[in-house]
N, CA, C and O atoms as a CHARMM CRD file, in Angstrom:
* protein
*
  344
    1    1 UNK  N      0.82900  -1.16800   0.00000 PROA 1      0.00000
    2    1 UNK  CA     0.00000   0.00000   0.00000 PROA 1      0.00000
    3    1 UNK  C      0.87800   1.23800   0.00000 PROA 1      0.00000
    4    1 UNK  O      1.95800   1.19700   0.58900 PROA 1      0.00000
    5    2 UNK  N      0.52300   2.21300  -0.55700 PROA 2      0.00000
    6    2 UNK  CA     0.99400   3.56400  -1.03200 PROA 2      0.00000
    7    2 UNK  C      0.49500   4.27600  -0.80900 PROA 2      0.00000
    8    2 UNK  O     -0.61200   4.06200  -1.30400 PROA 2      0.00000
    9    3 UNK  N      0.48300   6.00600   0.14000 PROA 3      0.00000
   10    3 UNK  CA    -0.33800   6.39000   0.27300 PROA 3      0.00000
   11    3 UNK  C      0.65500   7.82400   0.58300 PROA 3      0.00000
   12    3 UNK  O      1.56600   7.48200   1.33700 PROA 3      0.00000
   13    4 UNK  N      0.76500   9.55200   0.17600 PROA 4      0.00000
   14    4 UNK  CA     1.04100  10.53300  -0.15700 PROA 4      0.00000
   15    4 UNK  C      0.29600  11.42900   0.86500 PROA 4      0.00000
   16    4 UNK  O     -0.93400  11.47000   0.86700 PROA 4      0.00000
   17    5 UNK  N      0.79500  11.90700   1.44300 PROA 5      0.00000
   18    5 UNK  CA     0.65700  13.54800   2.70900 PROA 5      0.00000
   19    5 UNK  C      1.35300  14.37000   2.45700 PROA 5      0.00000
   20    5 UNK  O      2.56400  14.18000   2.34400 PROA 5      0.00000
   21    6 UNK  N      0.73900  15.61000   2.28400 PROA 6      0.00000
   22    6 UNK  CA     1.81500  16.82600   2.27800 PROA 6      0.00000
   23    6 UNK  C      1.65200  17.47800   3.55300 PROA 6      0.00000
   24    6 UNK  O      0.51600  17.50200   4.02600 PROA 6      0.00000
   25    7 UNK  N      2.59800  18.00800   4.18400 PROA 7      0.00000
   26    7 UNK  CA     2.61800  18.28500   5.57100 PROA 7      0.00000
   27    7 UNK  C      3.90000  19.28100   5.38500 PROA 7      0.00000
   28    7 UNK  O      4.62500  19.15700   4.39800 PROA 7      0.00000
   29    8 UNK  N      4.18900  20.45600   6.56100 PROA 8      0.00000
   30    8 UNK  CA     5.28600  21.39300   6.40800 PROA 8      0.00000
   31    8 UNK  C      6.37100  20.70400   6.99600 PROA 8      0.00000
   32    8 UNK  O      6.19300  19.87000   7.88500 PROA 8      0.00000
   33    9 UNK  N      7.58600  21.03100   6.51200 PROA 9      0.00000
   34    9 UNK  CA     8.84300  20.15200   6.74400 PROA 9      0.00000
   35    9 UNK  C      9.20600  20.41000   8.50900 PROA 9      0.00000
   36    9 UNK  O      9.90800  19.59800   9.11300 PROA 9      0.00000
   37   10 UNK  N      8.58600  21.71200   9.23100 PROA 10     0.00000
   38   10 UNK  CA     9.28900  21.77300  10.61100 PROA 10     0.00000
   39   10 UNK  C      7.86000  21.25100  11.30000 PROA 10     0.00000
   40   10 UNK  O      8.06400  20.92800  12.47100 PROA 10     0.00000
   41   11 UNK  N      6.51000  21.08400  10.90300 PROA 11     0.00000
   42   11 UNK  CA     5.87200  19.96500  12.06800 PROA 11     0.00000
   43   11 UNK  C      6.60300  18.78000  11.52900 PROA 11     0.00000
   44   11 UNK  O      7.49100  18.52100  12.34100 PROA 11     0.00000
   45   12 UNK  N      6.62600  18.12800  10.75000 PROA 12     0.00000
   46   12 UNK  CA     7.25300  16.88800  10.51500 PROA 12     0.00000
   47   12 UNK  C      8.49400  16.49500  11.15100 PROA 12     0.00000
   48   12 UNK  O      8.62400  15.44200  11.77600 PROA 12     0.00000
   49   13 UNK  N      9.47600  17.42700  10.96900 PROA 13     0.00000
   50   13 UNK  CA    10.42000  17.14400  11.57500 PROA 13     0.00000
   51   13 UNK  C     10.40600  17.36500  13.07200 PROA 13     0.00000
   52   13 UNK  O     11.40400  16.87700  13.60200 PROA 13     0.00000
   53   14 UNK  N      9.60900  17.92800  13.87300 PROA 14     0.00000
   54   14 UNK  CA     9.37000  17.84900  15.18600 PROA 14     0.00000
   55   14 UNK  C      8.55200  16.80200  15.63800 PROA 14     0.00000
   56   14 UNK  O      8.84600  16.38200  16.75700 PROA 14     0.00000
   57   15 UNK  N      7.59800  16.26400  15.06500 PROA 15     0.00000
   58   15 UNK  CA     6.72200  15.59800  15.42600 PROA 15     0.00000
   59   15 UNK  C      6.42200  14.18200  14.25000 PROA 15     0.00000
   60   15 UNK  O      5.36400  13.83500  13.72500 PROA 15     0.00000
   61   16 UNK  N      7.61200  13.68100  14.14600 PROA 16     0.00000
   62   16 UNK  CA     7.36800  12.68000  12.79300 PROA 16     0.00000
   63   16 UNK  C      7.26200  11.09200  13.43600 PROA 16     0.00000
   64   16 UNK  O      7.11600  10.14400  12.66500 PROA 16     0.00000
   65   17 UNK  N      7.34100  10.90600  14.80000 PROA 17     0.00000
   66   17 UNK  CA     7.09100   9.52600  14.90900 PROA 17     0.00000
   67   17 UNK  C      5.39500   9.54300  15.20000 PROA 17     0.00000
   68   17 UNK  O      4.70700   8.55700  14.93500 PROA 17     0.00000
   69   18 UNK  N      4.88700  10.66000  15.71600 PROA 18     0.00000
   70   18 UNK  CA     3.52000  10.85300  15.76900 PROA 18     0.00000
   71   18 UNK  C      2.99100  10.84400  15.08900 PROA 18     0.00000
   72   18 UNK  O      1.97300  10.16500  14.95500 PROA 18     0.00000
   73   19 UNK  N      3.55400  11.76400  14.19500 PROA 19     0.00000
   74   19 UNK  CA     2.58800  11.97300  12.23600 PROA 19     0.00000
   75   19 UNK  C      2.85500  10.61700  11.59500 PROA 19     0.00000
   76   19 UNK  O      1.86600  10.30300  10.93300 PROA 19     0.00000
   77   20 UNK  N      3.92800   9.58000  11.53000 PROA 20     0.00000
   78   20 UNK  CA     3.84900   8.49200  11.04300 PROA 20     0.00000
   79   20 UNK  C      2.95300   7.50500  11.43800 PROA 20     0.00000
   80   20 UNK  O      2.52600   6.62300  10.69200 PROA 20     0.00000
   81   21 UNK  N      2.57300   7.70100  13.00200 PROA 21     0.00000
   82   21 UNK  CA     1.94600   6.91700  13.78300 PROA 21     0.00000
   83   21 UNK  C      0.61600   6.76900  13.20200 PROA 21     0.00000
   84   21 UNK  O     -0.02700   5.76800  12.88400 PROA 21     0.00000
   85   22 UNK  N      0.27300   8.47700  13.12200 PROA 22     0.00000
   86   22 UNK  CA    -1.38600   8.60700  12.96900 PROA 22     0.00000
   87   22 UNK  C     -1.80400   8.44200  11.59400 PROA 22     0.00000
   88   22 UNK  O     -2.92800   8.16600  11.17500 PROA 22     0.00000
   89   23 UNK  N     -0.74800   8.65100  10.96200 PROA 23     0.00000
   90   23 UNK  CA    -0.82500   8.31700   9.25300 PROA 23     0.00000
   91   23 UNK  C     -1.06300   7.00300   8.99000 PROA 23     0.00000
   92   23 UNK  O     -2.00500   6.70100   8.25700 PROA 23     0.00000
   93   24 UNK  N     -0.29700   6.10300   9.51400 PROA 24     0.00000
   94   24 UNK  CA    -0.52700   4.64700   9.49600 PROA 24     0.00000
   95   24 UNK  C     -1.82100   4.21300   9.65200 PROA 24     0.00000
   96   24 UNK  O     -2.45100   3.65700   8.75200 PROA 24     0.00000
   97   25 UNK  N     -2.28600   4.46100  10.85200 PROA 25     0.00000
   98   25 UNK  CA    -4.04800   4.51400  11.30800 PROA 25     0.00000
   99   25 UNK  C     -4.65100   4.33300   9.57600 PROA 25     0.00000
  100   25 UNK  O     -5.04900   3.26800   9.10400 PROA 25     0.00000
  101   26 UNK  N     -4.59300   5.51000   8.92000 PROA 26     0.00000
  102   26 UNK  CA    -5.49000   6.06100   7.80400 PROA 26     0.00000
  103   26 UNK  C     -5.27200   4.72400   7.01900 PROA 26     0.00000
  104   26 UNK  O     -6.15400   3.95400   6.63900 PROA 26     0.00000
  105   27 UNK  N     -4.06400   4.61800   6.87100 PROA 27     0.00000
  106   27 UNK  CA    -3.58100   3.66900   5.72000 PROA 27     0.00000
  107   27 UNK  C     -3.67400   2.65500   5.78000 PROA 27     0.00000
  108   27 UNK  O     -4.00600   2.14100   4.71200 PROA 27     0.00000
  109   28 UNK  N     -3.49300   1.80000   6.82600 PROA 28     0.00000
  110   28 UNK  CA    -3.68000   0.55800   7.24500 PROA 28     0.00000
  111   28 UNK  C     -5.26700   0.02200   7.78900 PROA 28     0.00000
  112   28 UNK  O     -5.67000  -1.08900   8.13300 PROA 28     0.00000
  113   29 UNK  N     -5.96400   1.41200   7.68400 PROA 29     0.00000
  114   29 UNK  CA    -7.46600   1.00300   8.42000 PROA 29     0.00000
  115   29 UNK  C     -7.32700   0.49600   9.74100 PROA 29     0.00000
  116   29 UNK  O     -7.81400  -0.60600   9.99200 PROA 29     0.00000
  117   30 UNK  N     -6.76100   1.10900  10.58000 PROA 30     0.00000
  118   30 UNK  CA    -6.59700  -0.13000  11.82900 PROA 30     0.00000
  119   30 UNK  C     -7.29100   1.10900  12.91700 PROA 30     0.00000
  120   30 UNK  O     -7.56100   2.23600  12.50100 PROA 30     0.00000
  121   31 UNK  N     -7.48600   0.73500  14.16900 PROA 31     0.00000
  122   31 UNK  CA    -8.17900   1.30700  15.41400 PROA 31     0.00000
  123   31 UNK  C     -6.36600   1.99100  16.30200 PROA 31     0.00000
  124   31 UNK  O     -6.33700   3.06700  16.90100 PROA 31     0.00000
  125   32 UNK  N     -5.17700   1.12400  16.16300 PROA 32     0.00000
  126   32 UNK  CA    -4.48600   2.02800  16.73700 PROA 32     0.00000
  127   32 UNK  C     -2.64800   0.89700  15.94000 PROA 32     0.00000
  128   32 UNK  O     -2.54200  -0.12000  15.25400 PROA 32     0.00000
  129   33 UNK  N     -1.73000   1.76700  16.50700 PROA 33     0.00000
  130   33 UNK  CA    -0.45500   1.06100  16.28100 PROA 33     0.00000
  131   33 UNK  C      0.24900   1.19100  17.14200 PROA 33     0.00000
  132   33 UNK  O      0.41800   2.28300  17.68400 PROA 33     0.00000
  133   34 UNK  N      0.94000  -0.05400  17.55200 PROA 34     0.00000
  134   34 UNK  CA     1.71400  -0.20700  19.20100 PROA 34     0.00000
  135   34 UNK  C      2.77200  -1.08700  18.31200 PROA 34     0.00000
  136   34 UNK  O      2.68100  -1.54900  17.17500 PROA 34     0.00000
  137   35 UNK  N      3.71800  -1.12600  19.20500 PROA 35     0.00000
  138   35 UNK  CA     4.88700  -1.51100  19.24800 PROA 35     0.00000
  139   35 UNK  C      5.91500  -0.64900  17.97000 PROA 35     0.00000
  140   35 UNK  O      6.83900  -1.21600  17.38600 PROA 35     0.00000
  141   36 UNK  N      5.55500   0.62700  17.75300 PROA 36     0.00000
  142   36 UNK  CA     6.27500   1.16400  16.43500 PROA 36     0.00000
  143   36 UNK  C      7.47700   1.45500  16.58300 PROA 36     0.00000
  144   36 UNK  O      7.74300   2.24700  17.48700 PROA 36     0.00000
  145   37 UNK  N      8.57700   0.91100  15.74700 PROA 37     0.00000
  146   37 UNK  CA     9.90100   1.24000  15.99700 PROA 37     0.00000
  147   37 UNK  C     10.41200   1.58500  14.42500 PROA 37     0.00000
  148   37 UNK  O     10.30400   1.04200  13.32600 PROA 37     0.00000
  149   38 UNK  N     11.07000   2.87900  14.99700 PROA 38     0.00000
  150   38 UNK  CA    11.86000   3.90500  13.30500 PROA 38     0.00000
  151   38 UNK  C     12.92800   3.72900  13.28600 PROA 38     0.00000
  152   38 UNK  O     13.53000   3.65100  14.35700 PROA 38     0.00000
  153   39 UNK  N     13.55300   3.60300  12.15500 PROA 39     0.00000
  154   39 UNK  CA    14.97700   3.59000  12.15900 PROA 39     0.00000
  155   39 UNK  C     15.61200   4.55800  11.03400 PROA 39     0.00000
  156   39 UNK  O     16.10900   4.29600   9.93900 PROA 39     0.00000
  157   40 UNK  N     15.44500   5.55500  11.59200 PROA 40     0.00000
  158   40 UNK  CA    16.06400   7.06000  11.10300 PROA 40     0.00000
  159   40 UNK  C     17.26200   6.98300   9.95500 PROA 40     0.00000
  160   40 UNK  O     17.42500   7.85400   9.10100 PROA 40     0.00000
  161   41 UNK  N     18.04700   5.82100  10.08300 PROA 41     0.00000
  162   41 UNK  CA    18.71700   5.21500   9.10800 PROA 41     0.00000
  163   41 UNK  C     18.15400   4.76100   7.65400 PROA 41     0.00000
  164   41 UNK  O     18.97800   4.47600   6.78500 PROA 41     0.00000
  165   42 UNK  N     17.55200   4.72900   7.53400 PROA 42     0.00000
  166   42 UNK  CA    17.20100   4.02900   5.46100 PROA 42     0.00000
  167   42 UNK  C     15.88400   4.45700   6.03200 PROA 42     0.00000
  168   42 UNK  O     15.05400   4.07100   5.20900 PROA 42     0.00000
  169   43 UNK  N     15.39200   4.93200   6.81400 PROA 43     0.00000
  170   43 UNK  CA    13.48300   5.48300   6.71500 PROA 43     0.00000
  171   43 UNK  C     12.56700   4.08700   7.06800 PROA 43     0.00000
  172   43 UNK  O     11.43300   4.12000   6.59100 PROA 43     0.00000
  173   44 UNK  N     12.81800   3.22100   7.62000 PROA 44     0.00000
  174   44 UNK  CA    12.13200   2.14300   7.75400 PROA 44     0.00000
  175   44 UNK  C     11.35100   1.97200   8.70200 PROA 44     0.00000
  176   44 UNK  O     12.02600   2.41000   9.63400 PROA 44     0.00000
  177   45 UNK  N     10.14300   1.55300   9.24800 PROA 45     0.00000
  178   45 UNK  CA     9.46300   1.15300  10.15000 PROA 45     0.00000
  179   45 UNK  C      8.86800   0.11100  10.52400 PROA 45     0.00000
  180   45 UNK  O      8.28700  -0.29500   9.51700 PROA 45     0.00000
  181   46 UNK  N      8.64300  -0.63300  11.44400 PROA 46     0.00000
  182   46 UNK  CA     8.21000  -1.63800  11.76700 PROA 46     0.00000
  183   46 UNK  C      6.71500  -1.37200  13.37200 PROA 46     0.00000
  184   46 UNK  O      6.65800  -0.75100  14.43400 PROA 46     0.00000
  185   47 UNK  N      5.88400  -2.22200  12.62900 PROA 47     0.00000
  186   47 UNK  CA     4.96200  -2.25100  13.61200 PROA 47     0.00000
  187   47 UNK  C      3.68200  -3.11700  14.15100 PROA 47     0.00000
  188   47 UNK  O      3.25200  -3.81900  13.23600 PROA 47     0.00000
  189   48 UNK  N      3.12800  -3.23400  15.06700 PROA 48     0.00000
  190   48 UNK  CA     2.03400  -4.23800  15.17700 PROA 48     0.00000
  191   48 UNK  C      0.66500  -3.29900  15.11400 PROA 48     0.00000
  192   48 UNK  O      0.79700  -2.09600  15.33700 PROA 48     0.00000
  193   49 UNK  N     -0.57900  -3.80900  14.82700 PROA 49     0.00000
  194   49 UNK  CA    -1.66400  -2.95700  14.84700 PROA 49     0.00000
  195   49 UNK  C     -2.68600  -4.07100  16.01000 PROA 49     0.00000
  196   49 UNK  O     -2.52600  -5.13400  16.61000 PROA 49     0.00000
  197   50 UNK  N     -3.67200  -3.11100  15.84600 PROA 50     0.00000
  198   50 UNK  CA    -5.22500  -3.67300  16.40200 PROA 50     0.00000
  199   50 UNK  C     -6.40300  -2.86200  15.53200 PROA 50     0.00000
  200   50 UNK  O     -6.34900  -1.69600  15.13900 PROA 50     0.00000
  201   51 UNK  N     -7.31800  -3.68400  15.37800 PROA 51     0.00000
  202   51 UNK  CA    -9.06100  -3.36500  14.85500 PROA 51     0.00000
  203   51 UNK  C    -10.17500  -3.53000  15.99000 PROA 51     0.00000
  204   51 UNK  O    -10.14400  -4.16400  17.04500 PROA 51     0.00000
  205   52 UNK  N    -10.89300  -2.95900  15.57000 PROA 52     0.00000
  206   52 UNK  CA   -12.24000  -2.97200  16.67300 PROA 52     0.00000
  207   52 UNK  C    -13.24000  -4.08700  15.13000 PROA 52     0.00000
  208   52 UNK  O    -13.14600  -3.91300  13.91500 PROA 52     0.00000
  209   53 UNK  N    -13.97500  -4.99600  15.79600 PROA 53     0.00000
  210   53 UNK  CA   -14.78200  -5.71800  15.10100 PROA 53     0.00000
  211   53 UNK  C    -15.88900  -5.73100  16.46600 PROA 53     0.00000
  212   53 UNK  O    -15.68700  -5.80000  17.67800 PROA 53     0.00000
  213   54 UNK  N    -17.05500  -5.63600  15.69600 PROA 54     0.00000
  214   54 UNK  CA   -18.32200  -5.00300  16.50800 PROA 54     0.00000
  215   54 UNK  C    -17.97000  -4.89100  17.85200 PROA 54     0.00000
  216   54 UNK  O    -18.41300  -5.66500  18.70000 PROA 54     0.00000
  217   55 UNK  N    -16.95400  -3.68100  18.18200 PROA 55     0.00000
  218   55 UNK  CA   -17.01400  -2.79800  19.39800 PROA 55     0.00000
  219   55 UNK  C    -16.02200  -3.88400  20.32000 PROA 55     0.00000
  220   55 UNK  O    -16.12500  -3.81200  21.54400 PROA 55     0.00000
  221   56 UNK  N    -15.33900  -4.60000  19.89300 PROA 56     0.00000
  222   56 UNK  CA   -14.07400  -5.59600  20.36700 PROA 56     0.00000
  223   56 UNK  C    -12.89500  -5.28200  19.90800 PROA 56     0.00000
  224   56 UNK  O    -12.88500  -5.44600  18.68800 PROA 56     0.00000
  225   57 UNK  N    -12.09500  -4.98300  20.23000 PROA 57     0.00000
  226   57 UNK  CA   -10.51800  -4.22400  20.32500 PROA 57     0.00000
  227   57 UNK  C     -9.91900  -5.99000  20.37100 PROA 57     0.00000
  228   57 UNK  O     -9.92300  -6.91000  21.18800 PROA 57     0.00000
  229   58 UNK  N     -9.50100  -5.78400  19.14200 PROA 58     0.00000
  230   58 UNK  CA    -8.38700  -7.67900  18.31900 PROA 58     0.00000
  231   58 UNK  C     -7.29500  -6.97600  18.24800 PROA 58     0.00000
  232   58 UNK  O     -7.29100  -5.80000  17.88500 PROA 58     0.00000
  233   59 UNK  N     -6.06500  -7.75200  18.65300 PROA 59     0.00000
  234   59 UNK  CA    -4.77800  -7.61300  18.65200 PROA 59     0.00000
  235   59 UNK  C     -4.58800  -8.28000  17.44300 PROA 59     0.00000
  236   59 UNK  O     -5.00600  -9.40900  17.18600 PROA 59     0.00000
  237   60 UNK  N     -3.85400  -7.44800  16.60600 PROA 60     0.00000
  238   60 UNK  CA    -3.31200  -8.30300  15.18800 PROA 60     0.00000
  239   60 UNK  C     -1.89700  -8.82500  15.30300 PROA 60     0.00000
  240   60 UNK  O     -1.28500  -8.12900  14.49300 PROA 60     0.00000
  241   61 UNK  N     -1.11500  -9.58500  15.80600 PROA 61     0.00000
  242   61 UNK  CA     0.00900 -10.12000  16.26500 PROA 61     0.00000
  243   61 UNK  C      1.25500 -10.13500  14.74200 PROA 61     0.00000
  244   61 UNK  O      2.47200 -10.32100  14.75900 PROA 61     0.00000
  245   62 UNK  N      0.71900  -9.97800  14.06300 PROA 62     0.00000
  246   62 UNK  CA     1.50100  -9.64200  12.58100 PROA 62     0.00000
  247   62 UNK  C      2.65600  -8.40900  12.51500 PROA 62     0.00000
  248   62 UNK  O      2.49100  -7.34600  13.11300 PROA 62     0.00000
  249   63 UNK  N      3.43500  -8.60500  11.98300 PROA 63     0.00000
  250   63 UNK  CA     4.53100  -7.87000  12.48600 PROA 63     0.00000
  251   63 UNK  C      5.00200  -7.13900  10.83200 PROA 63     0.00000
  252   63 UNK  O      5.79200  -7.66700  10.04900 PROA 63     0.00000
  253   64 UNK  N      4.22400  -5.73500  10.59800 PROA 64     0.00000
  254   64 UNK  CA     3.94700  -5.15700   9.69100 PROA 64     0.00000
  255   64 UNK  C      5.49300  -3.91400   9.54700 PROA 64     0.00000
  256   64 UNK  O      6.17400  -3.39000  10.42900 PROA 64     0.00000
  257   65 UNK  N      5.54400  -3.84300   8.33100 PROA 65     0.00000
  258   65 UNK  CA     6.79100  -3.37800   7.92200 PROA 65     0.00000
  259   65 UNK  C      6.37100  -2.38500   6.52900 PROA 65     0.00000
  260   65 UNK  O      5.52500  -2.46300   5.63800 PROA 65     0.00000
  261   66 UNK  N      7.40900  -1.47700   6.87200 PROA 66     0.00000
  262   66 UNK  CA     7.29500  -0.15800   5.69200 PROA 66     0.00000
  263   66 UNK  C      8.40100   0.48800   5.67400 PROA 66     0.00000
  264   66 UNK  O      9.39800   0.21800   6.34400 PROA 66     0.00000
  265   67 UNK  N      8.20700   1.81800   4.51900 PROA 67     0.00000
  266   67 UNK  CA     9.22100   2.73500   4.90000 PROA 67     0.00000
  267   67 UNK  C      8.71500   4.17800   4.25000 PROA 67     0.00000
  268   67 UNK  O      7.76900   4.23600   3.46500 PROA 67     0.00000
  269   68 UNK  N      9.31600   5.09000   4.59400 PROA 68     0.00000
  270   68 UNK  CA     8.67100   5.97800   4.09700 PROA 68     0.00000
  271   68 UNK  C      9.64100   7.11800   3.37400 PROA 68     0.00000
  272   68 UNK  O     10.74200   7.40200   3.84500 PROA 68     0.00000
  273   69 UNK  N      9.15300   7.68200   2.28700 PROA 69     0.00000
  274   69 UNK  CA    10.10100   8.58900   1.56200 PROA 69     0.00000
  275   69 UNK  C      9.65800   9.96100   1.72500 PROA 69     0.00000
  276   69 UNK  O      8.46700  10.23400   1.88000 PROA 69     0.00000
  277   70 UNK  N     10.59900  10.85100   1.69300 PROA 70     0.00000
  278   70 UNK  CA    10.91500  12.32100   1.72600 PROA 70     0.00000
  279   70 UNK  C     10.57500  13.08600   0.30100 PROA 70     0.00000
  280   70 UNK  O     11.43500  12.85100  -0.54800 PROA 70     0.00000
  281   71 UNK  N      9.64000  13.84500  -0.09000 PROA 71     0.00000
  282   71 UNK  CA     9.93900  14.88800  -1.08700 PROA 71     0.00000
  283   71 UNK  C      9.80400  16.13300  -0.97800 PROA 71     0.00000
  284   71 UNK  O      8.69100  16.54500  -0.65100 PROA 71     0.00000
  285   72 UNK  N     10.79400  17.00500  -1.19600 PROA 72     0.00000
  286   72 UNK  CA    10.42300  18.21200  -1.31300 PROA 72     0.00000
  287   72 UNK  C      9.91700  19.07000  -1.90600 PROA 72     0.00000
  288   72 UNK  O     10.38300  18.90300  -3.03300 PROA 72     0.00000
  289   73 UNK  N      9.16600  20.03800  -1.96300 PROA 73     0.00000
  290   73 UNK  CA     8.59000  20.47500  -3.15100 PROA 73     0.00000
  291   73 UNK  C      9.51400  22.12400  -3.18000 PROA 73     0.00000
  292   73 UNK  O      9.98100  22.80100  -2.26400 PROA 73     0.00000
  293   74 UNK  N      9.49400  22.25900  -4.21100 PROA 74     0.00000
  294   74 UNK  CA    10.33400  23.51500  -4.25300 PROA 74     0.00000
  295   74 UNK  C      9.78900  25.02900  -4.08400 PROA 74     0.00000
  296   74 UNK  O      8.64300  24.79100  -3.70300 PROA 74     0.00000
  297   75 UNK  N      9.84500  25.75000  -4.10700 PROA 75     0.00000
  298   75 UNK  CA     9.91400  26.96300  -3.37700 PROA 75     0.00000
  299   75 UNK  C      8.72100  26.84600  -2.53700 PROA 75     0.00000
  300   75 UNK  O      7.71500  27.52600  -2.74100 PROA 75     0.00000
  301   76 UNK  N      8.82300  26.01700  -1.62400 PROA 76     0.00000
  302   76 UNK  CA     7.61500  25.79500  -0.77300 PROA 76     0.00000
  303   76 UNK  C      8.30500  25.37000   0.51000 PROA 76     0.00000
  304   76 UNK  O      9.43700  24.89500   0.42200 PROA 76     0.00000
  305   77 UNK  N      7.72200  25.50000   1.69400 PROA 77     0.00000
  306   77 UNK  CA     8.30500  24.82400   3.04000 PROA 77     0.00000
  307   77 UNK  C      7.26000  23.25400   3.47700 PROA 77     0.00000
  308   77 UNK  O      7.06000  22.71300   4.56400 PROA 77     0.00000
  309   78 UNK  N      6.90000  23.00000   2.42200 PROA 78     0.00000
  310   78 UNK  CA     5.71400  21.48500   2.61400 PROA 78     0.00000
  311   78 UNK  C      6.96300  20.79100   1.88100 PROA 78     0.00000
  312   78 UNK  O      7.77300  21.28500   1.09700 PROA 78     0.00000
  313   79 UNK  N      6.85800  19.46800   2.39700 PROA 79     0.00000
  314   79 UNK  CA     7.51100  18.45000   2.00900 PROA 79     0.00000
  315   79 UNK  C      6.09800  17.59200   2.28900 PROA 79     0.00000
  316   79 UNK  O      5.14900  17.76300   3.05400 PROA 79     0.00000
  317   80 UNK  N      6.60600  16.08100   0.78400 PROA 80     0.00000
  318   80 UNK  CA     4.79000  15.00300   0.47500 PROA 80     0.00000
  319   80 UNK  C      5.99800  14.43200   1.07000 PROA 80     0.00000
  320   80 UNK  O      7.17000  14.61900   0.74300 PROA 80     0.00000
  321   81 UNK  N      5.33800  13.45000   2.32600 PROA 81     0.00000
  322   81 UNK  CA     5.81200  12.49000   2.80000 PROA 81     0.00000
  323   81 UNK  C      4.79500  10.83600   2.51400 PROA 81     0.00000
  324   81 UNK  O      3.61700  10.61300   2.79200 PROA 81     0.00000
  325   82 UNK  N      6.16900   9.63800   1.66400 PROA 82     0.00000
  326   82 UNK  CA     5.15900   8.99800   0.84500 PROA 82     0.00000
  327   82 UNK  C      5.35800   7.78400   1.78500 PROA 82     0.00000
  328   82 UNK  O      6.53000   7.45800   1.96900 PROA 82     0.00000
  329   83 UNK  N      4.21200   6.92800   2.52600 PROA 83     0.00000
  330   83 UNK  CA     4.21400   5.98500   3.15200 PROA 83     0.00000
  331   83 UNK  C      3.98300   4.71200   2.18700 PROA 83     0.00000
  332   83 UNK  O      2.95600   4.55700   1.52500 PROA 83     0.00000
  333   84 UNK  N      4.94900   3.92600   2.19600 PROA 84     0.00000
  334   84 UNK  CA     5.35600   2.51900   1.94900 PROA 84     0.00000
  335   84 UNK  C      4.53600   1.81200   3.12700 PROA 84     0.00000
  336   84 UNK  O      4.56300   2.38000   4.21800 PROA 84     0.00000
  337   85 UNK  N      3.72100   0.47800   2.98900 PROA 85     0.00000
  338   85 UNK  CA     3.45400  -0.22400   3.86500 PROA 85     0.00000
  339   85 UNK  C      3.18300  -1.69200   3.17400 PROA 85     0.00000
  340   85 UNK  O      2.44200  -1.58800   2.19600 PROA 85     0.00000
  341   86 UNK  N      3.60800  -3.02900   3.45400 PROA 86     0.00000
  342   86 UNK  CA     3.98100  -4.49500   2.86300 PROA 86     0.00000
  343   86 UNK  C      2.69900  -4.99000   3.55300 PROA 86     0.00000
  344   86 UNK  O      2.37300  -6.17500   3.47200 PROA 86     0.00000
């Protein structure tokens, strides 16, 4: 799955394990994401989710993997940040 945000480069860069966090939500359809670990090195992420199925909170034990790319747009202070997810 592939999925494109444009967002300004200094919330992002202050607040990018959050904005990845809550972005994921959208993309993955899920109710929340726990166990998320970044590796600031090659842009990669790894994580577990959960769903609500009629008003029951399921642990998805699957061990979900992505990465995400940087673009800048030019004479602009927004950078599209593009989420990779397997």
């Amino acid at each position: 799955m592939t999925r494109d945000f444009k967002v300004s480069l200094k919330t992002f860069r202050r607040t990018k394990l959050t904005y990845l966090q809550h972005k994921l939500r959208t993309v993955m359809k899920c109710y929340t994401v726990n166990s998320f670990i970044l590796n600031d090195v090659d842009n990669t992420f790894v994580f577990k989710k959960t769903f609500k199925k009629c008003g029951i909170q399921i642990n998805d034990n699957t061990l979900n993997t992505g990465k995400f790319e940087i673009i800048e747009i030019p004479d602009s202070d927004d950078i599209i940040v593009k989420i990779y997810v397997k």
